[in-house]
BAPADREN-479621 format. One line per 10 residues: number of its first residue (from 0); their letters; for each residue x, y, z of C-alpha. Coordinates in pm, whole numbers. Layout:
! residues N
NUM = a = X,Y,Z ~ ...
! end
This chain:
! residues 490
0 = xxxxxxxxxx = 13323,10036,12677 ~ 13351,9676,12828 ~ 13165,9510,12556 ~ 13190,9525,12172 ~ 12894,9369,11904 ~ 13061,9246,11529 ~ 12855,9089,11267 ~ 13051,8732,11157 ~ 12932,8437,11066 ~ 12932,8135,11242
10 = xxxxxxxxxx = 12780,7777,11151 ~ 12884,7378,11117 ~ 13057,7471,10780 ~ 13288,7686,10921 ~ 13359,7687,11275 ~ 13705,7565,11304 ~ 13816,7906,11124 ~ 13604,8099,11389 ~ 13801,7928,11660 ~ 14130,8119,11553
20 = xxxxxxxxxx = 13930,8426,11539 ~ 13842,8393,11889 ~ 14208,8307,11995 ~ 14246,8689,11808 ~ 13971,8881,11971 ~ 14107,8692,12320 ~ 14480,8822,12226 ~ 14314,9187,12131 ~ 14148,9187,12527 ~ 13810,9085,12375
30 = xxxxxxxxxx = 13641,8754,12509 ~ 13345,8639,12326 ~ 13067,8653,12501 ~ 12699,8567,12336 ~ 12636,8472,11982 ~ 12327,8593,11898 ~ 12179,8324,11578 ~ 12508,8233,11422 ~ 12598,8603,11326 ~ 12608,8846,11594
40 = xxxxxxxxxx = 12926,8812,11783 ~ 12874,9002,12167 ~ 13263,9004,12354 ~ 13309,9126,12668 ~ 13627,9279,12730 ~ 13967,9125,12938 ~ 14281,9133,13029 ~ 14449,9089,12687 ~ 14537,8690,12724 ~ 14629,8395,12534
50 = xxxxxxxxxx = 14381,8116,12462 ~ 14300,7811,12290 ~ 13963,7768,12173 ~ 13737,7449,12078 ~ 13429,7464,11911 ~ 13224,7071,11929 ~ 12928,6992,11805 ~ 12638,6888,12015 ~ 12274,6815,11958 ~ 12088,6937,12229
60 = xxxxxxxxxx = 11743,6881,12009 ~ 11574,6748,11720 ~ 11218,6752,11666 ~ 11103,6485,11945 ~ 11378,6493,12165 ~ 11599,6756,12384 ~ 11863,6688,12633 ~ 11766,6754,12937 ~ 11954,6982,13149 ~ 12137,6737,13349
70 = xxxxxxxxxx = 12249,6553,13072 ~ 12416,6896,12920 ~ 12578,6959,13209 ~ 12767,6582,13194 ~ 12871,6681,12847 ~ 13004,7003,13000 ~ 13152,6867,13351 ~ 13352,6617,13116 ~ 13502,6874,12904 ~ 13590,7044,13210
80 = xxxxxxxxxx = 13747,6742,13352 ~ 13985,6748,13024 ~ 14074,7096,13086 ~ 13820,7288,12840 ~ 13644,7553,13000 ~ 13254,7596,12875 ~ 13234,8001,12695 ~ 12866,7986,12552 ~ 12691,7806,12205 ~ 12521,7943,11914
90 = xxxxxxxxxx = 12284,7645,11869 ~ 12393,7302,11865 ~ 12770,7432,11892 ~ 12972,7477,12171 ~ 13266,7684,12252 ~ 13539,7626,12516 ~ 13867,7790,12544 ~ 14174,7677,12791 ~ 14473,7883,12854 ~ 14745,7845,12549
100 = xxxxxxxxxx = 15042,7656,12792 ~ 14812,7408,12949 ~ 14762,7040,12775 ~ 14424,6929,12736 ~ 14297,6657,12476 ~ 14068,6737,12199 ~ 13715,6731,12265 ~ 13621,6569,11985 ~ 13911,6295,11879 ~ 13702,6065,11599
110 = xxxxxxxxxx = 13638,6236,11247 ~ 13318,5986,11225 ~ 13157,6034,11525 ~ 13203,6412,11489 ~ 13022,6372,11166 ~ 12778,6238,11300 ~ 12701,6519,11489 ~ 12743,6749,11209 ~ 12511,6567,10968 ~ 12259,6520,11220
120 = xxxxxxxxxx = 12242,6888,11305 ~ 12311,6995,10915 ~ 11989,6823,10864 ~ 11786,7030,11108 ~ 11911,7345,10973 ~ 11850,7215,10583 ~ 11493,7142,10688 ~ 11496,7493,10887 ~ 11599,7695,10557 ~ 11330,7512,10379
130 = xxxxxxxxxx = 11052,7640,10599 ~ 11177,7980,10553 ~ 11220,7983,10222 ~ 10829,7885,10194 ~ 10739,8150,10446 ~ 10921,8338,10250 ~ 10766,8242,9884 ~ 10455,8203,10039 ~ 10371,8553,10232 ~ 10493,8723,9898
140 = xxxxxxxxxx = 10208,8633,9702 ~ 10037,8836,9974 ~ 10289,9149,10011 ~ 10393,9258,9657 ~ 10105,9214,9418 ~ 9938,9507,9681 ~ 10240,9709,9821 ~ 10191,10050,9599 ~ 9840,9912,9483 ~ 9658,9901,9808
150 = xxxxxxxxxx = 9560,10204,10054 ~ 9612,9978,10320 ~ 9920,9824,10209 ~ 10081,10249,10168 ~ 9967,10303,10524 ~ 10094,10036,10704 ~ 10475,10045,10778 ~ 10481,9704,10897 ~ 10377,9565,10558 ~ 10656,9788,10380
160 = xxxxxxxxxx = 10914,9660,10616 ~ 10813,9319,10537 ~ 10817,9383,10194 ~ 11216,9451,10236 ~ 11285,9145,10465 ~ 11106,8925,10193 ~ 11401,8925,9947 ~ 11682,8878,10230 ~ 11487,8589,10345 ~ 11484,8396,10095
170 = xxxxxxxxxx = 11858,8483,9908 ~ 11976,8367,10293 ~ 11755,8058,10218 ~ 11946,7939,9870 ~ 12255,8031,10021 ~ 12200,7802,10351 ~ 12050,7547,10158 ~ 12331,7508,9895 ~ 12629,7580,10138 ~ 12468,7337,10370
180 = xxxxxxxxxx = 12363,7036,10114 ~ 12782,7122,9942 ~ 12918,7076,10302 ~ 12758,6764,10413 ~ 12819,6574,10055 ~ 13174,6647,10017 ~ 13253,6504,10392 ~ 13053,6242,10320 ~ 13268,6165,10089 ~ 13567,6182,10263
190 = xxxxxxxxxx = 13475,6007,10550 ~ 13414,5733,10322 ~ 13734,5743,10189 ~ 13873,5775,10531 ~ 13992,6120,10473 ~ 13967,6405,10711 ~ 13677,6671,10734 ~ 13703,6997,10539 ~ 13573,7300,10651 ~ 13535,7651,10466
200 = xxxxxxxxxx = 13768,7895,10521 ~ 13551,8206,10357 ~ 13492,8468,10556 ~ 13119,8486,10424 ~ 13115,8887,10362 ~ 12842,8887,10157 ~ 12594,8682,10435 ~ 12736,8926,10673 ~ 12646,9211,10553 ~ 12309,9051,10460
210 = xxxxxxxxxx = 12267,8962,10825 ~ 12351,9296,10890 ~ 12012,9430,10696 ~ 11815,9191,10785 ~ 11902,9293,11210 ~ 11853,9617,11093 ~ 11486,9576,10958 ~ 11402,9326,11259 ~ 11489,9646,11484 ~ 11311,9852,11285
220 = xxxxxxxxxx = 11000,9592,11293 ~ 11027,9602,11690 ~ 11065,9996,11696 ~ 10809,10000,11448 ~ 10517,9828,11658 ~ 10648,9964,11988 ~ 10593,10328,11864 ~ 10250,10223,11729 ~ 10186,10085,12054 ~ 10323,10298,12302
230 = xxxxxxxxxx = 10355,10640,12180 ~ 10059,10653,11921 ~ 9883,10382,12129 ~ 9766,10152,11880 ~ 9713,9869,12126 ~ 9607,9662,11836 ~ 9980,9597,11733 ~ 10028,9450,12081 ~ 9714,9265,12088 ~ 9854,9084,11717
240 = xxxxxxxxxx = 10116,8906,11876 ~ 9876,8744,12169 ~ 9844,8456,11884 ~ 10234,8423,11868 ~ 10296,8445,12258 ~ 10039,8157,12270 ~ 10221,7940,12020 ~ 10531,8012,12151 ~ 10426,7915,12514 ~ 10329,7592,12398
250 = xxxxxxxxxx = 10649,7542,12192 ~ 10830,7583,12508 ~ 10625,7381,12682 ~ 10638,7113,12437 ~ 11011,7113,12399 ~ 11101,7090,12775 ~ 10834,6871,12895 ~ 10741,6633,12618 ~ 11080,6619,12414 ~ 11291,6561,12748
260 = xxxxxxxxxx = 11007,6229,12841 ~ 11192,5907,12810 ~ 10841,5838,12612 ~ 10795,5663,12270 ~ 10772,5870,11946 ~ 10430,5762,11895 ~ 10372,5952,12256 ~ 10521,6264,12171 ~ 10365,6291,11801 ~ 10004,6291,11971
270 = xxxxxxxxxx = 10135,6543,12192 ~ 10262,6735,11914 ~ 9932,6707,11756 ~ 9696,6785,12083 ~ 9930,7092,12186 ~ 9893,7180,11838 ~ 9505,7192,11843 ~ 9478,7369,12177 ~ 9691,7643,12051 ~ 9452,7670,11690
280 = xxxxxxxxxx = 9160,7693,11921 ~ 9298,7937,12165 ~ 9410,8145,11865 ~ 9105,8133,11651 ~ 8927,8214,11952 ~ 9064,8567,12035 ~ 8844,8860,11884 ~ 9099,9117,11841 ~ 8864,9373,11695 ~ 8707,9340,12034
290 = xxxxxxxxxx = 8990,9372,12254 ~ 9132,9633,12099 ~ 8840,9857,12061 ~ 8793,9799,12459 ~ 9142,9912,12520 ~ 9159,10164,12272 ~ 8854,10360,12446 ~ 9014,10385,12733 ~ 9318,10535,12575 ~ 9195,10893,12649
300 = xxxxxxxxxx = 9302,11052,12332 ~ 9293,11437,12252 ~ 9025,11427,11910 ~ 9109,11825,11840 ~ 9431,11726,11681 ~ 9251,11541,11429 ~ 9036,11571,11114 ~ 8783,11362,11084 ~ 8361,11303,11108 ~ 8254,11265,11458
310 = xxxxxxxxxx = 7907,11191,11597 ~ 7839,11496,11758 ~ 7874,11667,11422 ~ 7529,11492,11332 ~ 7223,11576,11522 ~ 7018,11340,11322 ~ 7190,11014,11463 ~ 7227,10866,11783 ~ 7529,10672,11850 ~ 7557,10334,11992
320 = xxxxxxxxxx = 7852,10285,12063 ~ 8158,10528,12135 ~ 8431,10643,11839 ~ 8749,10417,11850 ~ 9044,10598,11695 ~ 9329,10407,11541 ~ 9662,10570,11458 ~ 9919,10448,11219 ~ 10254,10518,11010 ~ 10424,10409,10768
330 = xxxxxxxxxx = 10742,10526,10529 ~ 10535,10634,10219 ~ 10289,10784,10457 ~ 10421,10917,10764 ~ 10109,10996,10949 ~ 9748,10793,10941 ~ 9447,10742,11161 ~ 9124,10579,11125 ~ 8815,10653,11284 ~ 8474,10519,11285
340 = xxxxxxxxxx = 8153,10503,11545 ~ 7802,10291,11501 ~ 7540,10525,11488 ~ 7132,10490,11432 ~ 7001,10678,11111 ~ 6599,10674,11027 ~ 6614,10335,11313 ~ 6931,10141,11075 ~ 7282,10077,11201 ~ 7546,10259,11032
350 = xxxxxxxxxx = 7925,10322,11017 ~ 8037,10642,10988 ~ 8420,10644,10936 ~ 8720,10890,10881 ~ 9043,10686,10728 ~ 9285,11011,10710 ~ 9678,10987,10529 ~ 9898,11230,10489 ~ 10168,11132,10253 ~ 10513,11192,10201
360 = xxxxxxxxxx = 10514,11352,9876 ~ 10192,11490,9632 ~ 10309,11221,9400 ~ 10230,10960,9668 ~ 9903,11088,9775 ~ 9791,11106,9391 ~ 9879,10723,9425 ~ 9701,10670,9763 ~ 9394,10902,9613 ~ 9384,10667,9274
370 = xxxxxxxxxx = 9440,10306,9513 ~ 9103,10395,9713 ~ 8913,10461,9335 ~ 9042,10112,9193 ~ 8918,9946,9571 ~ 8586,10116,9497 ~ 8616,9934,9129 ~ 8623,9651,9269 ~ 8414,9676,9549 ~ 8110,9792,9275
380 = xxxxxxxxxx = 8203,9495,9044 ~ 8163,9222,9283 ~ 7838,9381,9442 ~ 7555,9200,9357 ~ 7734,9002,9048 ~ 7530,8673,9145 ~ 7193,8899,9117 ~ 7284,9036,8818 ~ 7403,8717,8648 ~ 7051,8563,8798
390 = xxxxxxxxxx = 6858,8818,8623 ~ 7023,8765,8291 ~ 7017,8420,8299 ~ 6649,8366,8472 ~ 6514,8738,8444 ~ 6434,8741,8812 ~ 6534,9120,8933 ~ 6604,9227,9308 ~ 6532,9609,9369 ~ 6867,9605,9524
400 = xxxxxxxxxx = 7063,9618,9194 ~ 6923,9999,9226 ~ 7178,10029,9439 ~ 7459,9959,9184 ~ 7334,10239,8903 ~ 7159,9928,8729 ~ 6824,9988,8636 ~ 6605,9713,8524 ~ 6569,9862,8136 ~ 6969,9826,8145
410 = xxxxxxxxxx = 6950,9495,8201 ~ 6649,9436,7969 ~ 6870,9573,7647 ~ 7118,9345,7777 ~ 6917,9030,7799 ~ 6943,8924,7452 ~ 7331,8957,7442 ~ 7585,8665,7540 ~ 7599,8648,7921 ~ 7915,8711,7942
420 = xxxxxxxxxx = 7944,9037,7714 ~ 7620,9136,7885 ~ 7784,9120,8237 ~ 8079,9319,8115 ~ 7875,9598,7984 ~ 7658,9527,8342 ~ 7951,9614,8488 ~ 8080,9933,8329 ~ 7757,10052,8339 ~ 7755,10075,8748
430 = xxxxxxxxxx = 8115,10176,8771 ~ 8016,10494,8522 ~ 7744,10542,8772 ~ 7938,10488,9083 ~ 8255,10623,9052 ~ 8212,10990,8990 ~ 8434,11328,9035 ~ 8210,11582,9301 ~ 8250,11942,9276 ~ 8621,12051,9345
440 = xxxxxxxxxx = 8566,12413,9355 ~ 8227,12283,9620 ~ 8472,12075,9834 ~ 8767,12343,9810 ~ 9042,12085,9759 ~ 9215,11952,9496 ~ 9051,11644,9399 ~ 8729,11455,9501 ~ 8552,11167,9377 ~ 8214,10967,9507
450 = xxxxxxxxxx = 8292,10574,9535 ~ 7995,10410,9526 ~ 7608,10501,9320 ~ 7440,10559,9660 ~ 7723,10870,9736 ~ 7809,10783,10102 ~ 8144,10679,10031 ~ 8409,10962,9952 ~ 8763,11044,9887 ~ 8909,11338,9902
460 = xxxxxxxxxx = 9295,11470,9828 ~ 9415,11803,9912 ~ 9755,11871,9895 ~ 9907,11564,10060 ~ 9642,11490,10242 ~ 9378,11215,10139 ~ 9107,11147,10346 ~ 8838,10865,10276 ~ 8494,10929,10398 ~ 8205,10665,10456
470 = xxxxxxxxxx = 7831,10692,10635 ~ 7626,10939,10495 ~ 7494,11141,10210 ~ 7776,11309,10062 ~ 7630,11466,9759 ~ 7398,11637,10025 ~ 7426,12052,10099 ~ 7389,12007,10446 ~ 7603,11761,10513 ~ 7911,11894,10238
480 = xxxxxxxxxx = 7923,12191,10479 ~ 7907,11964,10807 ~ 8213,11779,10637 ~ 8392,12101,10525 ~ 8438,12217,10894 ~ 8523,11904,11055 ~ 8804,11842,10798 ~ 8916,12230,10791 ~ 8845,12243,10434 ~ 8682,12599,10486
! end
């Protein structure tokens, strides 16, 4: 092969020990290449030769400015004029090399000035680990407290990947941030004291093998959403990331067009701020239910394959609108789809909907089966909780607590009691009444429960399988036997 991929590590703490590493690879016939952010190393391979290497720090941006082009390639032409021949960068650093026999100055010849550079650029990254360490922190108060306790959550690989690139995240974070804020304080020091710099000499296993998981999950992540996309064509994971190409566009924009301006700071913040706006607006304004349902009708998808309620299984409703299918994954449940159409029943709009998992183990459906009861918990405690607390507290009741399992002489008894013992009992009360087992040996499967008091919500587990049903009259003959055939239940 004529190129080779390591996993190192490469940053302004350490890079004078990665220049001898290079002068290695370069005796071994291996040139680097591309360093891909700081840790994957990309060599090409050569003639086995001997080399010195330099590697100089150079902002090429902060958060108002950038060089522009031309002025990079000064800082480049006047290396080359010394002798140093430009390899590649991995950020703000630069890497030359120039044959072993052949005298050429340093690139960098004052300890200060270089430290300059280094704190400058040390600062960017410090304030870099501290954003992702609050990504981090922050988007786990929305991944774990759901992971095993959420259908969605066990249905959606993305979300368990997530869930494993959480933890790396951040330990990279507190690593960074110390190594970084240890680094810049001691040489602080010593060019104080008129000392020379000191660099670490580690060869930073344990990052390395963390950066080495983390690629591994980011590939997964891409694989992930491209087999969603492409091969089960879920367009919806591609339509996600319109929000991201839009911010990303404008980052561009801003950083070669406004950060380049010989322009006051004042200039570029209102930039900052207007690009900033447009890109919230554009964002906000995409309706990805919409454009994914328009792409995923088009997607001509064979329905055989597939359990689930469709309209023509009704002949009491007319549908307004065709089905949309969406098909996912996911480690702890390997193969999901949803389904749903908008149909008319007695002249009101409803949704009937299939969300189908089959897990990868019985113990994991059990899971995925008892996830969609607690949902309906909740779902039946926060229905009409203000009505309810209005009629205890006023006495003013809406026929649509009827709905819940309530009935008004319930909440009479309860009237006298302390508001909020009497909502509590309010509340088990409709969950009693709403969350119910059906008839197994009826259903033929293994488990089956009602979710809400009206019975047209229902989940069902057979086997592995757990399928969530939603639309009609479930406790009904007619349509048990309907439901039976289209889910192969018979």
């Amino acid at each position: 092969m004529n190129f080779k991929i390591e996993t190192n590590f490469l940053d302004l703490t350490n890079y004078p020990s990665i220049e001898k590493h290079f002068e290695k690879r370069a005796s071994e016939g291996w040139m680097i290449s591309k360093i891909i952010v700081g840790t994957l190393f990309i060599y090409r391979r050569i003639k086995p030769q001997l080399f010195d290497f330099s590697i100089t720090p150079y902002e090429i941006e902060s958060f108002f400015n950038r060089k522009t082009k031309s002025e990079i390639e000064e800082f480049q032409a006047v290396s080359e004029k010394v002798g140093w021949h430009y390899q590649t960068k991995s950020s703000d650093l630069h890497i030359y090399y120039k044959e072993k026999d052949k005298e050429a100055p340093p690139i960098q010849t004052n300890d200060e000035d270089e430290f300059l550079f280094l704190e400058s650029i040390g600062q960017k990254i410090i304030n870099g680990y501290w954003i992702l360490l609050g990504i981090t922190f922050f988007t786990s108060f929305f991944i774990y407290p759901n992971i095993f306790d959420s259908s969605y959550s066990m249905k959606n690989g993305g979300t368990q990947i997530t869930a494993l690139l959480l933890p790396m995240g951040f330990l990279l974070s507190i690593l960074g941030l110390v190594q970084m804020h240890q680094f810049l304080k001691k040489n602080r020091e010593n060019i104080e004291l008129g000392q020379p710099l000191e660099f670490n000499q580690s060869n930073f296993y344990f990052i390395r093998i963390l950066s080495t998981f983390i690629y591994t999950l980011v590939f997964l992540f891409v694989l992930y959403t491209f087999y969603l996309a492409f091969v089960l064509k879920n367009i919806r994971y591609i339509i996600a990331f319109i929000p991201l190409v839009i911010g990303l566009s404008f980052g561009n924009l801003y950083s070669f067009f406004v950060k380049t301006q010989k322009k006051s700071r004042h200039f570029k913040k209102i930039s900052f701020g207007l690009m900033l706006f447009i890109v919230t607006i554009l964002a906000a304004g995409i309706n990805l239910d919409v454009l994914s349902s328009w792409t995923e009708d088009k997607l001509g998808k064979d329905l055989s394959e597939y359990k689930m309620l469709r309209m023509e299984d009704f002949d009491d409703i007319k549908a307004l609108e065709e089905g949309v299918l969406t098909d996912q994954m996911s480690f702890l449940v390997p193969k999901s789809y949803e389904y749903y159409f908008y149909a008319l029943d007695d002249q009101k709009g409803i949704t009937v909907s299939t969300e189908y998992g089959q897990a990868l183990t019985d113990k994991l459906a059990k899971k995925l089966f008892q996830n969609y009861q607690e949902e309906a918990v909740q779902a039946v405690s926060g229905e009409y909780k203000h009505e309810i607390l209005e009629y205890l507290d006023q006495g003013e009741f809406e026929q649509d607590i009827l709905k819940t399992g309530l009935t008004e002489a319930d909440l009479i008894a309860l009237k006298d009691l302390p508001i909020d013992q009497a909502e509590e009992i309010a509340q088990k009360i409709m969950i009693e009444q709403s969350i119910l087992p059906a008839d197994e040996a009826l259903w033929n499967v293994d488990e089956v429960y009602y979710l809400n008091h009206q019975k047209n919500q229902l989940v069902i587990r057979n086997g592995k399988e757990v399928i969530h049903l939603r639309g009609r009259d479930f406790s009904d003959p007619f349509t048990v036997d309907i439901v039976k055939k289209a889910l192969h239940l018979n």
